[in-house]
N, C-alpha and C positions, 0 to 999 in steps of 0.2 A: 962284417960290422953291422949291428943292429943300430935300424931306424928310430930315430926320435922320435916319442910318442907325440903327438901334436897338443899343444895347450889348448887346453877349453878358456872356451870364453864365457864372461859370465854376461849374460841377458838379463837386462832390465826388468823387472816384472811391472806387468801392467797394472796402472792403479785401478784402484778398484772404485766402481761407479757411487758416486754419494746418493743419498735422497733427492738432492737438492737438482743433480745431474739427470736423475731420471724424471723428475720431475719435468724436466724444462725438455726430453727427450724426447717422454709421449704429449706436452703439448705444442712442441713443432709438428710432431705428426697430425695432433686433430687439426690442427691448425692449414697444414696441407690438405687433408682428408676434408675440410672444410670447405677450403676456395674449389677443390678438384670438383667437391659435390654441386657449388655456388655454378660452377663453368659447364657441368654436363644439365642443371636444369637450365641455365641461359642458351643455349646449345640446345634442347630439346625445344623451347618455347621457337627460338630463331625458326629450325627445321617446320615446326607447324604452322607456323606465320607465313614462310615463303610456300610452302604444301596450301593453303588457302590461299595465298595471294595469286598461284599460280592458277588453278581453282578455277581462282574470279575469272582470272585472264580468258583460259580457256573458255570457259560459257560464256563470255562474251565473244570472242570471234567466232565461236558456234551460231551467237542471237545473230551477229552481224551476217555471219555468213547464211543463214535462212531466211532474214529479211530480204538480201538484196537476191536471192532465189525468187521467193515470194514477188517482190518488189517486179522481176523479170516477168512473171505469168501474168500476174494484174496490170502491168504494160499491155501485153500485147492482147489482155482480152479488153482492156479499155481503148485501143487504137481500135479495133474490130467494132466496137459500140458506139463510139465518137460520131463517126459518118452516120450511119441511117437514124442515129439520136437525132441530128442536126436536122434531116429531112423531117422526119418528124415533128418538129418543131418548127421550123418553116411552111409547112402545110397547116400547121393549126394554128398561125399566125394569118396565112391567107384566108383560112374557112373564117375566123375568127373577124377578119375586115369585111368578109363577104359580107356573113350577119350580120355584123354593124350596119352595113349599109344597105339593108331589109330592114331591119328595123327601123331604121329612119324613115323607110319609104321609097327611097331611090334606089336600090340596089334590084338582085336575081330574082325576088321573091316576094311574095305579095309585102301590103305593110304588115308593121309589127305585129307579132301576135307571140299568145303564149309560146308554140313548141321552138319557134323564131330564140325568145329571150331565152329559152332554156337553152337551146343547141350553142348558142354563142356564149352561157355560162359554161359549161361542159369544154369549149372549146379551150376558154380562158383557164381551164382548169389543165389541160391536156398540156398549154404554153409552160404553167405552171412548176404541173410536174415534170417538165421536160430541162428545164431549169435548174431544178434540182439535181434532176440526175448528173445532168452537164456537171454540176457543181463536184458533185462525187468522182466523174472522169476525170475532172481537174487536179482533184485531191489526190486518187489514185496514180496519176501520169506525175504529180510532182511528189510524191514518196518512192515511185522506181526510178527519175532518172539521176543519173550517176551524180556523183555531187566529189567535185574537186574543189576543197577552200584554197582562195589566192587571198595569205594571210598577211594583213598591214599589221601595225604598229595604231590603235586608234584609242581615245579613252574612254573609259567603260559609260562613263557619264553620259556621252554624246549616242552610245547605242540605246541604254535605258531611257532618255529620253525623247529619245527618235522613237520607240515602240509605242510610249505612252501619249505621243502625239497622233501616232496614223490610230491608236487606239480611240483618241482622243471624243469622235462623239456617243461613241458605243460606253464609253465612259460615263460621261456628262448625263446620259438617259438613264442610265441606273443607280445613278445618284453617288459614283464609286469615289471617293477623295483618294489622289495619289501623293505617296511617300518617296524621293526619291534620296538615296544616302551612297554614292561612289567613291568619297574620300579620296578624290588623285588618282583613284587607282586608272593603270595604263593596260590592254591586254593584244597581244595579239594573236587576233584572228581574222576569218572574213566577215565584212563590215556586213554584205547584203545575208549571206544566210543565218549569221546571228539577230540580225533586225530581222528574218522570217521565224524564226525560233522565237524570240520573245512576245513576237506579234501574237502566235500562237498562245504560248502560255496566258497574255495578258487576257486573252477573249475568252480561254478556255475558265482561268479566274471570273470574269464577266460573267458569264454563264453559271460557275459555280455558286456564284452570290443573291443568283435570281431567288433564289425561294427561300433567303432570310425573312425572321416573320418582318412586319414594319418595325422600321426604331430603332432595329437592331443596326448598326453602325456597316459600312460596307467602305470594307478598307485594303488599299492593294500598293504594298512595300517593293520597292526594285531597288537593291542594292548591289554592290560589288566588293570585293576584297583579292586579296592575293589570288589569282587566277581561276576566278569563279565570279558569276553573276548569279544574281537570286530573285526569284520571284513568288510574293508571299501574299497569301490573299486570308481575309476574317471568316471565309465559307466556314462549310461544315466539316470541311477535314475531306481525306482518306479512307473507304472505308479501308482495313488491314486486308481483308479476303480478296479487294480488286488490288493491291497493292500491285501484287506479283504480274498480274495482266494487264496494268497501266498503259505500259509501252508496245505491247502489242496493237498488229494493224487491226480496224474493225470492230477493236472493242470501244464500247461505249456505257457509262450508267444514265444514259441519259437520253431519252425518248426520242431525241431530234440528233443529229451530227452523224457523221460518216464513221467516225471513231479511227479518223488517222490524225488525228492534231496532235495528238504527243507521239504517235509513232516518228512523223513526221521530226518532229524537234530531236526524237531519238537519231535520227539517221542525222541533220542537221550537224551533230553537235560530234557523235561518231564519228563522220568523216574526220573532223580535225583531232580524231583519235583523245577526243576527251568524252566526258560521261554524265549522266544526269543523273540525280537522285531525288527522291520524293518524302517529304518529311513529314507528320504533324504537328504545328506549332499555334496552334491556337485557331488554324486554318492549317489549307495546304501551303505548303513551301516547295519549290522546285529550285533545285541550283545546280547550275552547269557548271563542269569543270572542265579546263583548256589548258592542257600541261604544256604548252608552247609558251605559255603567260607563265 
């Protein structure tokens, strides 16, 4: 017995694509091809963003970590210095009263006479520079030691105004008017090494303002905002070339100072893992940020 041939079945045929279809075909595709393109440059900007942001990160615990190196050697060669400073300085304290009291008449050595008033200038000179240097040991020994903030809750108000009053007759002598603008703001960190930080900047402003010509206005802004305080002064600005070496120890543009006071504010403000930047805004600008705030 022969098999039944199997029925065909008949197949729908496919319709056929219109204009109208294709049309709206390839613009789903650009339209994919679009957002796909929108998502790989958001996506390539992201990647270079966090590629510098990481950057930053890294050269900065680089900076931190050869400061607080550095900070270690100039410790222990300012302890070494400290002690026969100190003698020294107590010896030309006593030569110094000797001669006084020669030159009065009453003392080691005939009265007064010329090489008498010179010896005891020279002496007064010796106290002097001995003073100074003391001053540098100090600066030195407080940019190496370790610095741990024990961070309150305090408002920004009370530290800025705290700066500009211990600042207060260093102030008053250079004719400076202060601006103070906190808005409520609250921030927390440590009370004392932030008051050492801004005491810094404020004198460092001070200084900056000394050789406006006369007339010219001397004006010094401390304000605050969302987790940053600011310190803005009418000098002459930043030049751009010392920008980069601001924060370094030792550097100075400036004939007199040790050139650790903004190192100094650098390490300050570091520890509580926040960061300083220097701006020019009509003057220098410095503002600290305190990401715990």
């Amino acid at each position: 017995m022969t098999a039944a041939a199997p029925e065909a079945v008949a197949v729908p045929a496919k319709p056929a694509l219109s204009v109208e279809d294709l049309h709206e075909l390839i613009g789903a595709y650009n339209g994919i091809t679009e957002k796909l393109q929108r998502s790989h440059e958001a996506l390539q900007g992201e990647v270079k963003r966090l590629r510098a942001e990481l950057a930053t990160t890294s050269e900065q615990l680089q900076r931190s970590k050869r400061l607080a190196a550095l900070g270690e050697m100039a410790a222990g060669i300012a302890h070494e210095v400290r002690n026969p400073l100190g003698a020294i300085g107590l010896y030309a304290e006593l030569v110094a009263a000797d001669l006084e009291m020669a030159e009065a008449g009453g003392g080691v050595a005939a009265p007064a006479s010329k090489p008498v008033r010179e010896a005891r200038g020279n002496a007064g000179k010796i106290t002097g520079a001995v003073r100074s240097l003391s001053a540098v040991v100090n600066d030195v020994l407080s940019f190496a030691q370790q610095v741990e903030p024990r961070t309150v809750d305090v408002p920004a108000e009370k530290l800025l105004r705290s700066a500009a009053e211990a600042a207060g007759p260093e102030l008053a002598a250079a004719g400076v008017s202060v601006g103070l603008d906190a808005g409520g703001v609250r921030l927390r960190v440590d009370p004392d090494l932030v008051h050492r930080a801004l005491l810094n900047l404020v004198r460092n402003a001070v200084d900056a303002m000394a050789g406006l010509p006369a007339g010219r206005p001397r004006t010094l802004r401390l304000a605050a905002g969302a987790g940053y305080l600011r310190v803005a002064d009418s000098g002459p600005g930043i030049d751009p070339d010392a920008a980069d070496r601001l924060f370094n120890p030792f550097f100075t543009t400036r004939s007199s100072g040790t050139g650790l006071g903004l190192a100094i504010v650098h390490r300050l403000v570091d520890a509580h893992g926040g960061a300083v930047a220097v701006e020019n805004r009509g003057g220098a600008a410095f503002t600290l940020t305190f990401p715990e705030s």
